[in-house]
C-alpha positions, 0 to 999 in steps of 0.5 A: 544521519537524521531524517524527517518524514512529513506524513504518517501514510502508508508512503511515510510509514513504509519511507520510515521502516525501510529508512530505519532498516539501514539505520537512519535516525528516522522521525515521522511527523504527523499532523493528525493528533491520532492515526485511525481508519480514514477510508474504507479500504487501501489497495497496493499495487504489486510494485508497492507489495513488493517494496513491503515484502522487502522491507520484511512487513509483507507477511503481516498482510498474508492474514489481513488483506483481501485479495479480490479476483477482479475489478471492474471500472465504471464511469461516473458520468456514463455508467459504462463499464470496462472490461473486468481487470483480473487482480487474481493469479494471473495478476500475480505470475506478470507482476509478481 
């Protein structure tokens, strides 16, 4: 079976290899004429870790990515800030 993805992001490309994974005919359209840093930064969540660790892509980000112990939230129209979300260990053992 053949399929096409609209869409060379992190969401397609990760469709396209684990599509690939169970052999599919996969072919990624992409309507920028070169893929290059758009933003500063990507955040994944654990969901979306979890599917590329199972797609076998997650040990490349063991030496790439930054995992920062927390984040801290503010309102852009008040300047109010959330309590600190912890994004370290304890993140980690809830979801994995």
């Amino acid at each position: 079976m053949k399929i096409v993805i609209a869409g060379a992001g992190i969401g397609g490309l990760t469709a396209g290899a684990a599509l690939l994974r169970q052999g599919f005919d996969v072919t990624i359209l992409e309507q920028a004429k070169a893929l290059g840093e758009i933003g500063a930064g990507v955040q994944l969540s654990p969901n979306a870790t979890r599917v590329l660790y199972r797609i076998g892509v997650g040990k490349r980000l063991e030496g790439l990515a930054c995992e920062p112990p927390g984040k801290r939230v503010r309102l852009w129209n008040s300047g109010q800030t959330w309590p600190l979300f912890d994004l370290g260990a304890a993140s980690r053992e809830v979801f994995g």
